[in-house]
DOMARLUM-953936 format. One record per residue (C-alpha): residue in one letter; y negated, z negated, x. Coordinates in steps of 0.02 Angstrom, whole numbers. Layout:
A:Y:Z:X
...
//
This chain:
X:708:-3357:982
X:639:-3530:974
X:644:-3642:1117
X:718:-3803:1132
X:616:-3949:1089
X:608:-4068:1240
X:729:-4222:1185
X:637:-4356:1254
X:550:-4483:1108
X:493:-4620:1188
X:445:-4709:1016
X:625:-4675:941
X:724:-4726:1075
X:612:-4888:1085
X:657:-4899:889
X:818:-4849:931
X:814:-5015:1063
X:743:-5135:930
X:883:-5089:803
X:772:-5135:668
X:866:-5102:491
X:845:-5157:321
X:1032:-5163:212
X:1010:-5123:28
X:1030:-5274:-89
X:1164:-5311:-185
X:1079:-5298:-352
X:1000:-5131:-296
X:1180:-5083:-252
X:1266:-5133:-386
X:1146:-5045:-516
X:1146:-4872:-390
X:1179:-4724:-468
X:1254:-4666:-284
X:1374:-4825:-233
X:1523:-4763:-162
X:1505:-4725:18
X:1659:-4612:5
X:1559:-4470:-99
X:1505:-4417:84
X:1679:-4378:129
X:1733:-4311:-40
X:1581:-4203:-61
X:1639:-4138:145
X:1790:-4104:99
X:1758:-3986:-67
X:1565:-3956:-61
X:1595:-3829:-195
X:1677:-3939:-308
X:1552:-4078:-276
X:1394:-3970:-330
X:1498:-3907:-480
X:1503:-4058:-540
X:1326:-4083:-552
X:1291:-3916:-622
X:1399:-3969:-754
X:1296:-4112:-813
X:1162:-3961:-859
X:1180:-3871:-1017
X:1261:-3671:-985
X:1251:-3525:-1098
X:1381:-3452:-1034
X:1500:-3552:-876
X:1503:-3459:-733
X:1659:-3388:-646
X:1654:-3415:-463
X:1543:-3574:-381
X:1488:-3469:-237
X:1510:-3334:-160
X:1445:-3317:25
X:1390:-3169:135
X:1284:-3236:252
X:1142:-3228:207
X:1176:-3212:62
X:1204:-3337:-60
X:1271:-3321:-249
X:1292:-3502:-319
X:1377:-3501:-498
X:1439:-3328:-524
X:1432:-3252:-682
X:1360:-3426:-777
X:1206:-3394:-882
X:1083:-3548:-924
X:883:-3558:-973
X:790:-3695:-858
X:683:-3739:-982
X:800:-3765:-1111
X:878:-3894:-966
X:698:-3964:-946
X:662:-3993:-1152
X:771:-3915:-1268
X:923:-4040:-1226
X:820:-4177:-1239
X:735:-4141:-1400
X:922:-4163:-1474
X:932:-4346:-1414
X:857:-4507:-1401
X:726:-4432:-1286
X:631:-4344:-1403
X:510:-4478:-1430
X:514:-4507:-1252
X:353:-4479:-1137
X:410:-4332:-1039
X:220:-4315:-944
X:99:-4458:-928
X:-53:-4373:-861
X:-218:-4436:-804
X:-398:-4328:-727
X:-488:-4384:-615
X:-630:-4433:-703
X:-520:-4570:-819
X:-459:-4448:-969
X:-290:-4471:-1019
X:-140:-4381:-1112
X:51:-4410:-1142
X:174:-4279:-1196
X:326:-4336:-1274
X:471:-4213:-1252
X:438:-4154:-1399
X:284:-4118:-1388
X:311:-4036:-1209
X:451:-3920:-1318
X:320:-3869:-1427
X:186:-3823:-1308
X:309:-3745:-1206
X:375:-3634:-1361
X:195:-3575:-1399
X:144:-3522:-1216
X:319:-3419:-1193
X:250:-3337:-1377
X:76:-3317:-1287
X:137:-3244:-1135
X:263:-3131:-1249
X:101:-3067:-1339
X:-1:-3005:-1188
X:154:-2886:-1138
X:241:-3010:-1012
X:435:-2987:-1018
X:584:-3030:-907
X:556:-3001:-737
X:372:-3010:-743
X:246:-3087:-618
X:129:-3214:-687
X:42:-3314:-580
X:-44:-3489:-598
X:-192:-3550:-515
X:-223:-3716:-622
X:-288:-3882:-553
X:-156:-4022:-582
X:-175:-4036:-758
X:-7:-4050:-907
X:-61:-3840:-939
X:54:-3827:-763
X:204:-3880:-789
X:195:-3801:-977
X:156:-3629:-901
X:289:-3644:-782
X:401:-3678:-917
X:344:-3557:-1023
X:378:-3444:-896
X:568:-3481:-856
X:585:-3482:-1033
X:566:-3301:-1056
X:634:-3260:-903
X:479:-3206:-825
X:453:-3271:-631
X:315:-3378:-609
X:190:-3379:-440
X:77:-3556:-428
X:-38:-3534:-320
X:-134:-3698:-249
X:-290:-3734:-319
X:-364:-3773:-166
X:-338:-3580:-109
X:-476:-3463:-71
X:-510:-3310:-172
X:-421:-3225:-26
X:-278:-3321:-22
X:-256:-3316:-222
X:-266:-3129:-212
X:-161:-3081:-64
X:-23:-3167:-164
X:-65:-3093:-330
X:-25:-2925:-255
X:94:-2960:-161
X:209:-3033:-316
X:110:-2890:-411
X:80:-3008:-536
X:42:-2931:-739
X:-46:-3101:-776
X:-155:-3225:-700
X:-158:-3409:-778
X:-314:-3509:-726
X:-451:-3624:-790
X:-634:-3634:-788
X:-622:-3781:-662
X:-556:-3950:-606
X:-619:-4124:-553
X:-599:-4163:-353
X:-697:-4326:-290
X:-808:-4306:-438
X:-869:-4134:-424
X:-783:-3967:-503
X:-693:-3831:-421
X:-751:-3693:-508
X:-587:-3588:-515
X:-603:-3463:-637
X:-768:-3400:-517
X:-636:-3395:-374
X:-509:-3317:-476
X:-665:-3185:-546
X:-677:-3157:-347
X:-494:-3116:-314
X:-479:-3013:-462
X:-592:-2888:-414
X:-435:-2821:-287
X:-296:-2843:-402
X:-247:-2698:-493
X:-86:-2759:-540
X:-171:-2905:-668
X:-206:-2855:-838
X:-241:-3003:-937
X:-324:-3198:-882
X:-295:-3345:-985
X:-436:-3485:-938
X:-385:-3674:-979
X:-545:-3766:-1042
X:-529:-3906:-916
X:-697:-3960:-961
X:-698:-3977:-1125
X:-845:-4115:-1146
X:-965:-4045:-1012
X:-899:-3831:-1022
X:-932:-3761:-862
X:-1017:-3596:-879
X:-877:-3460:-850
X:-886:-3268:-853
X:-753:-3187:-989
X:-725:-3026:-975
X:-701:-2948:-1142
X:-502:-2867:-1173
X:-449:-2966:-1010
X:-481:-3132:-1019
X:-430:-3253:-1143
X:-448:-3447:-1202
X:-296:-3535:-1189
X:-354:-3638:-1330
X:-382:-3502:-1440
X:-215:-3416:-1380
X:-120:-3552:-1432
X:-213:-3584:-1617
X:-113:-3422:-1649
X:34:-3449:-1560
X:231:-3450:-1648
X:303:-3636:-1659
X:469:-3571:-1582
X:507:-3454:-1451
X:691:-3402:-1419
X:734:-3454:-1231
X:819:-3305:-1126
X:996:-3302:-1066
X:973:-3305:-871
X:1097:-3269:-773
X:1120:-3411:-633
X:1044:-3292:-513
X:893:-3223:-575
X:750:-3271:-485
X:664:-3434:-555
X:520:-3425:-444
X:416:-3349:-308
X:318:-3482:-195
X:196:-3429:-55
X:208:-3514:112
X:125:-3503:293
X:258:-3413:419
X:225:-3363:615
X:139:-3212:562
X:-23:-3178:472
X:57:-3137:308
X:120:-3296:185
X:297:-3273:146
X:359:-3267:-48
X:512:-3383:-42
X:620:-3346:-188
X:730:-3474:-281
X:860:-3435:-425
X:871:-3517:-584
X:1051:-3610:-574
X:1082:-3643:-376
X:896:-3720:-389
X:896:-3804:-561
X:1074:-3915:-490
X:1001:-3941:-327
X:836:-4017:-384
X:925:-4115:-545
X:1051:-4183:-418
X:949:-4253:-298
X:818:-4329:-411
X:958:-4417:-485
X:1034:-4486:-333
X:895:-4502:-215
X:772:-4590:-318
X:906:-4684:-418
X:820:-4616:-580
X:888:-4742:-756
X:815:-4678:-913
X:668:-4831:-919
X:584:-4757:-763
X:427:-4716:-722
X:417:-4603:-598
X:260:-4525:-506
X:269:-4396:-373
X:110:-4385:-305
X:89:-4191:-264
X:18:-4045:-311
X:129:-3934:-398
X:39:-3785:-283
X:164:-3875:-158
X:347:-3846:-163
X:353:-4037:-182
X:271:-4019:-368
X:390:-3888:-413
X:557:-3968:-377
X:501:-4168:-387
X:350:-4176:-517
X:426:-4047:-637
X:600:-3969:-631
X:700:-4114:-556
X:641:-4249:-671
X:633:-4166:-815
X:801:-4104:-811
X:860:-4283:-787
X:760:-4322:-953
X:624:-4437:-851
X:453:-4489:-893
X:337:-4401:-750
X:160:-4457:-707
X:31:-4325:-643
X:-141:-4371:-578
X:-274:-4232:-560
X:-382:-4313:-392
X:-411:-4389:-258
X:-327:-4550:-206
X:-506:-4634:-153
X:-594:-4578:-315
X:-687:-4685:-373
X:-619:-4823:-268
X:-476:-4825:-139
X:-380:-4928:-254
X:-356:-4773:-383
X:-176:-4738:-340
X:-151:-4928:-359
X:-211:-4950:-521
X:-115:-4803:-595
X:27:-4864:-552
X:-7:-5062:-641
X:-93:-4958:-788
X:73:-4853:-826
X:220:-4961:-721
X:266:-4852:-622
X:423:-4893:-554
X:476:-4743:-413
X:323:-4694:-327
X:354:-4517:-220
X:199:-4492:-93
X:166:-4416:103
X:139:-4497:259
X:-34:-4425:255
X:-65:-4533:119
X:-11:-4670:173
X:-101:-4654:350
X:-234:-4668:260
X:-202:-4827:147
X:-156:-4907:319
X:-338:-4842:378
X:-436:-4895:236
X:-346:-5099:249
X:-226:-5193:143
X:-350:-5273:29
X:-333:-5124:-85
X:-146:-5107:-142
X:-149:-5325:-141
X:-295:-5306:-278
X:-185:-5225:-399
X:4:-5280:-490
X:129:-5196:-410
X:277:-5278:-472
X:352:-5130:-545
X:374:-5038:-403
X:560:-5032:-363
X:577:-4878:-247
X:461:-4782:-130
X:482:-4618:-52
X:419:-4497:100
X:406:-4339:101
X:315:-4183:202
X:326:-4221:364
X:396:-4353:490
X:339:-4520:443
X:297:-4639:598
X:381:-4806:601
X:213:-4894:583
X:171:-4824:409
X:363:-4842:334
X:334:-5026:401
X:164:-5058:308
X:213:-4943:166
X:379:-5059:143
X:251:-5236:155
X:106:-5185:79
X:173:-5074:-75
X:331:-5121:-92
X:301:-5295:-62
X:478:-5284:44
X:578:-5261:-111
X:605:-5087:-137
X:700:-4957:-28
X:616:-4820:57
X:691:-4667:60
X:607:-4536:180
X:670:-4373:147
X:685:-4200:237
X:668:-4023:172
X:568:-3879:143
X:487:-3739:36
X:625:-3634:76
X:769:-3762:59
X:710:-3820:-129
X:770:-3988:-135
X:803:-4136:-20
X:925:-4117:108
X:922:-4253:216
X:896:-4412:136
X:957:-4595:118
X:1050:-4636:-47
X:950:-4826:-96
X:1105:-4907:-139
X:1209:-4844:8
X:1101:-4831:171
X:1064:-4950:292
X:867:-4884:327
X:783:-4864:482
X:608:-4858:485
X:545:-4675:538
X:736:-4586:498
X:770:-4488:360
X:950:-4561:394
X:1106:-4427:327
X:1113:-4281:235
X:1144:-4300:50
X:1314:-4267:9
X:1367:-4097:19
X:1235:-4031:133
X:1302:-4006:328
X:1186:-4024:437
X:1168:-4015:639
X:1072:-4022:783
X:1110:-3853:894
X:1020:-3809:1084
X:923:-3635:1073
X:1092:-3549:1126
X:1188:-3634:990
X:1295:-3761:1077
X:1339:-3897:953
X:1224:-4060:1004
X:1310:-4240:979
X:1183:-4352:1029
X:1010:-4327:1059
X:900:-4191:1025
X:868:-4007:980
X:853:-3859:842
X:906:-3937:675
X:1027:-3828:560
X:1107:-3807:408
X:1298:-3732:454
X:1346:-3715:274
X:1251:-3647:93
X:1188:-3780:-3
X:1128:-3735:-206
X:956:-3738:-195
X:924:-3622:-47
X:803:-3478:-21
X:878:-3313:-89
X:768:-3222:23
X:571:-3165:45
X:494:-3075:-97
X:496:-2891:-37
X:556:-2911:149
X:719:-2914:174
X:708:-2894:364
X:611:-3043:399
X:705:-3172:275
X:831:-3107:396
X:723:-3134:565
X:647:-3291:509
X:803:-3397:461
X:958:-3328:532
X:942:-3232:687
X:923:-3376:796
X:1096:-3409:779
X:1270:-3309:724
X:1378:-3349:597
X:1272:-3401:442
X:1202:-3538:512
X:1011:-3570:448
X:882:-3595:573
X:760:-3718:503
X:627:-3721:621
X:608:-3882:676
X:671:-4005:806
X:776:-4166:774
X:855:-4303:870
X:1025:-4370:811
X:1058:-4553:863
X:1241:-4661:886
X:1250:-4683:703
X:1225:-4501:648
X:1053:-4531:613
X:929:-4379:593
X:762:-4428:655
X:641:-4279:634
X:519:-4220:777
X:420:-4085:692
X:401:-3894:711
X:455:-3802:825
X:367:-3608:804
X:199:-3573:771
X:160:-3662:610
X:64:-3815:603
X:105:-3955:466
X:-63:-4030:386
X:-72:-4166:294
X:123:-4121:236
X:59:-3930:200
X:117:-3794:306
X:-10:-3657:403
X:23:-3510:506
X:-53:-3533:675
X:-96:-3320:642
X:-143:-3340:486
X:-273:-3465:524
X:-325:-3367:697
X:-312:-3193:585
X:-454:-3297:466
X:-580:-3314:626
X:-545:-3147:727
X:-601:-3078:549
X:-779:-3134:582
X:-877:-3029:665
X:-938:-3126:806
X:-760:-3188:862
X:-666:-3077:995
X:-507:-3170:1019
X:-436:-3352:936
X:-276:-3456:967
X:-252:-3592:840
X:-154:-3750:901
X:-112:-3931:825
X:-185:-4074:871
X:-133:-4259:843
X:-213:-4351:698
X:-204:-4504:622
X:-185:-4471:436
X:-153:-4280:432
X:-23:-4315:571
X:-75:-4132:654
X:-262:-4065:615
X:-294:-3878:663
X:-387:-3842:837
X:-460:-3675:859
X:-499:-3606:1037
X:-628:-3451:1017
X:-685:-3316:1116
X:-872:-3227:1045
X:-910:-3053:1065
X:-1009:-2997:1195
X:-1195:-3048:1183
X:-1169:-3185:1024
X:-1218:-3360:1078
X:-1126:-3492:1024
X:-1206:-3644:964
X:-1168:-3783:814
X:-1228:-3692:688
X:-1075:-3562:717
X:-935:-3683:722
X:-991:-3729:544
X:-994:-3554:507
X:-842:-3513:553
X:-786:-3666:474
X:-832:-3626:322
X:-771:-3432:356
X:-585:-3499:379
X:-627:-3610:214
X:-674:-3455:127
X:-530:-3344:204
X:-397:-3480:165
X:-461:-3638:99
X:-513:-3803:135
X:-333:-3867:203
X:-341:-3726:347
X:-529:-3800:388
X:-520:-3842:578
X:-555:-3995:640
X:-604:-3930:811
X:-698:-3792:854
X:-710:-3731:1038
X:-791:-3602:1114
X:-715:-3511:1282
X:-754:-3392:1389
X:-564:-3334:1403
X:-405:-3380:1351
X:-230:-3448:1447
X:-149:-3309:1451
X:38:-3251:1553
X:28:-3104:1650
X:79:-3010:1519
X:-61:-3052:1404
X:48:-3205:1309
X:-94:-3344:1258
X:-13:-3503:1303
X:-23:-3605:1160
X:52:-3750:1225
X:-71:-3769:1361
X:-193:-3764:1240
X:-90:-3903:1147
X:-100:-3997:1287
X:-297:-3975:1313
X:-325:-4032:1121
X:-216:-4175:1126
X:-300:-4252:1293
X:-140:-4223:1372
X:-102:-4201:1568
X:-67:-4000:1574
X:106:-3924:1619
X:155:-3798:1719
X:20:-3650:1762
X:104:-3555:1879
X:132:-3406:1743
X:-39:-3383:1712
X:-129:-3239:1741
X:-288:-3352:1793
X:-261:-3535:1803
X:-433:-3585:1828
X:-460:-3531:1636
X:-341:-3698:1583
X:-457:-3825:1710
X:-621:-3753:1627
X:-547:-3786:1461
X:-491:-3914:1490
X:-665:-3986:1570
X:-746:-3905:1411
X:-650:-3988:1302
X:-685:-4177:1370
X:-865:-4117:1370
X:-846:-4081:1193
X:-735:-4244:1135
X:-854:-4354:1274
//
């Protein structure tokens, strides 16, 4: 059961004091695609019939019978309907206007360029789904993808869903370890990689990574390498019968591949993220539920017109990618921009100049990032034209007041709306959200749910909270929810809706709500840390270290940072007769690096003779919390020793001193 989050915010409620609000403009509002304040009631009132109308705006096989049908948990969102996602995401566009249309603007790092029209996306897309056909992979099937961000992504994807096979991306900034512990856990048939990809002008040599994790997957029977570099080839080993060029795959590939009739709930996708426990969970999401959820809220939340140009800054390894870079705009028939780097490469200005290069006009990014174009000074973002920009938006963790203020001056030039929204990997699109041309904003809220979506703040024993903070929940189902964890029943149950009776879905993280219904996010609540907008698994990160051979124990905490928001502290107990020493922390820096990747890195390594621990052997985590964040400690009493916490703790400003 999780605990109650303590209430107390002494930087909202001084917000909260200063009443600081910025009212949409009339033009904005009168141009919204979401302008009628009374869709909130109306969607209340009939949720159903509100999401059914959305989900009519896509293009069905076959209309579905029922719009849900709820046993909680279980969720079945358009019974009986049958639809293809990527006929949703090309094939109806191909028949209009749009064909012509830029459907992907891409860039790499290192300056090379591409745009896909529509129909040039359809007829990429048509020739993987023949590809994948060819190497055995039918409806049902695993395949996963472990691609830097390059236009190959979102085509594979596609490809995917259009044979009804169930796609798995994992991040390209995964270990070996990571990529194969997910491989065989989805039991994946094919793996879909490339020889490499540009990040702060060096390569990450992915097909050797992927060469690493193959060598434990028996479940993989053919690799399909993208030549990423195709003017400077890095050296890659292809083993003969397995692996394949994509290039030379697709020379021989059918023009036209025959989408699958899906039925509304077969499963879409299979994404991978950090829980309490050591193991990542597979969150599952259906193809119709999903496909009206995402299409919805890209529509309404980003005010999307058809002469957009719209950039979501993430990596499709990240839920964000799937539901805001590639399924959501596409099915609304937008142009898309994807950039392959880093935001500082070659100059901090990079992000900048892509959007004056392409006009972008909706620009989609995370606190992280914009922590750090605060750090690195305003001189960067005034160098370039930004006078397309017409909306921003937040998203991945809570963004602090300070950096929706600058991010509203300095970007937006105090024109454009922000809208900071709230969700998760398992929730699949937005829930809680302003609507630009309806919501007063406060800087550091994401504001209301989106119409149709109820959700609440609840204590730890369920009681209903009116004002002022606690557990947030969702009380009813909403489209584009999980349908569960891939191959564990019992702890989709556990994690999500045993906190609580009744159906009601147990997010995991703590909210405040204000006088004016306001949500204003606080962070997690278990033991999973949110980095840089990416989620870890306290045990999955101490599980990397206690795997080394001269740790004995670990407890892995959060620690405030400036642009990551929360940077991972680990608190380490050797084996008898290792010393410790600087040369170890770097190795088991780099061990965590190799076990995970480079987002699980810590940022603090510390060395201890013991561990806080109850009498019952419980490490106290939030001691430790308090020792890495500089913080006066809390309550000892339960400790088994609490001399351990002052040495730390001494340790510690030893360390930071």
């Amino acid at each position: 059961m999780a605990k109650t989050p303590d209430p107390a915010s002494q930087e909202i409620d001084a917000l909260l004091d200063e009443r600081r609000t910025f009212v949409p403009s009339d033009a904005f509002r009168a141009s919204a695609n979401a302008a009628d304040g009374a869709v909130y009631d109306r969607a209340a009132a009939d949720p159903e019939a509100f999401w059914a109308g959305f989900a009519r705006e896509l293009e069905w096989i076959e209309p579905w019978s029922t719009v849900l049908e709820w046993d909680p948990p279980n969720a079945r969102w358009f019974v009986g309907g049958k639809l293809n996602a990527s006929v949703n995401c090309i094939d109806r566009h191909v028949r209009t206007a749009r064909r012509n249309k830029a459907a992907l603007i891409w860039e790499g790092e290192p300056g090379d360029r591409r745009t896909l029209t529509y129909f040039d996306l359809y007829r990429e897309v048509n020739a993987f789904a023949g590809v994948l056909k060819s190497l055995g992979v039918t409806r049902g099937d695993r395949v996963a993808l472990y691609l830097p961000l390059v236009p190959e992504l979102a085509i594979a994807m596609l490809a995917c869903a259009r044979i009804g096979a169930v796609h798995s991306v994992v991040f390209g900034g995964f270990s070996a370890e990571s990529l194969r512990d997910r491989i065989n856990d989805a039991s994946a048939s094919v793996l879909v990689t490339a020889d490499g990809g540009y990040r702060r002008g060096g390569v990450v040599a992915l097909k050797q990574m992927a060469d690493d994790a193959l060598e434990g997957t028996p479940s993989i029977q053919h690799v399909v390498v993208v030549r990423r570099q195709a003017h400077d080839p890095l050296p890659v080993s292809m083993q003969a019968e397995r692996d394949h060029w994509y290039h030379e795959l697709m020379a021989e590939a059918p023009l036209r591949c025959e989408p699958e009739a899906m039925d509304a709930e077969d499963l879409l996708y299979i994404l991978y993220t950090s829980g309490t426990t050591g193991k990542p969970k597979g969150i599952m999401h259906t193809t119709g539920g999903y496909l009206t959820g995402t299409y919805a809220t890209t529509k309404w939340v980003f005010d999307l017109k058809e002469d957009d140009v719209y950039w979501c800054t993430a990596d499709i390894g990240w839920v964000t990618g799937h539901s805001y870079l590639v399924y959501g705009p596409l099915a609304n028939g937008a142009t898309a921009v994807m950039y392959e780097g880093a935001p500082d490469w070659p100059a901090r200005d990079r992000m900048w100049e892509i959007v004056e290069r392409y006009g972008v006009t909706i620009f989609y990014t995370a606190p992280t990032a914009i922590r750090a174009f605060m750090k690195w000074g305003t001189d960067w973002p005034a160098k370039r034209d930004l006078s397309s920009l017409r909306l921003l938006g937040s998203v991945g963790e809570p963004i602090n007041p300070e950096a929706w203020m600058w991010y509203h001056e300095h970007v937006g030039r105090q024109q454009c709306p922000v809208v900071d929204t709230w969700w998760q990997t398992e929730t699949g699109a937005i829930l809680i959200t302003p609507l630009p041309g309806l919501t007063t904003l406060k800087p550091g809220s994401a504001s209301r749910p989106f119409p149709g979506i109820t959700a609440e703040i609840r204590t730890a024993d369920g009681q209903k909270v009116e004002k002022g903070g606690g557990l947030l929940a969702i009380a009813k189902p909403w489209p584009s929810m999980l349908r569960g964890i891939y191959r564990d029943p019992e702890r989709f149950v556990a994690q999500y809706w045993s906190q609580w009776p009744d159906g009601i879905y147990f997010t995991g993280d703590g909210a405040k709500l204000d006088d004016d219904g306001y949500f204003w996010l606080l962070g997690r609540v278990d033991d999973v840390l949110n980095v840089a907008g990416h989620r870890l698994g306290t045990m999955e990160v101490e599980s990397a270290l206690v795997d080394h051979p001269d740790v004995a124990e670990a407890a892995v905490v959060g620690r405030s940072h400036d642009i990551k928001g929360e940077a991972v502290a680990a608190f380490v107990t050797v084996r008898e007769g290792v010393e410790t020493s600087d040369t170890l922390v770097d190795v088991l820096k780099a061990h965590v690096v190799k076990k995970i990747g480079a987002i699980a890195r810590p940022d603090l390594v510390l060395f201890a003779a013991d561990l806080p621990k109850t009498r019952s052997g419980k490490i106290m985590r939030r001691l430790l919390r308090d020792i890495a964040d500089g913080k006066a400690l809390g309550d000892t009493t339960t400790l088994a020793d609490p001399a351990v916490v002052a040495k730390l703790k001494d340790e510690y400003e030893d360390e930071e001193g």
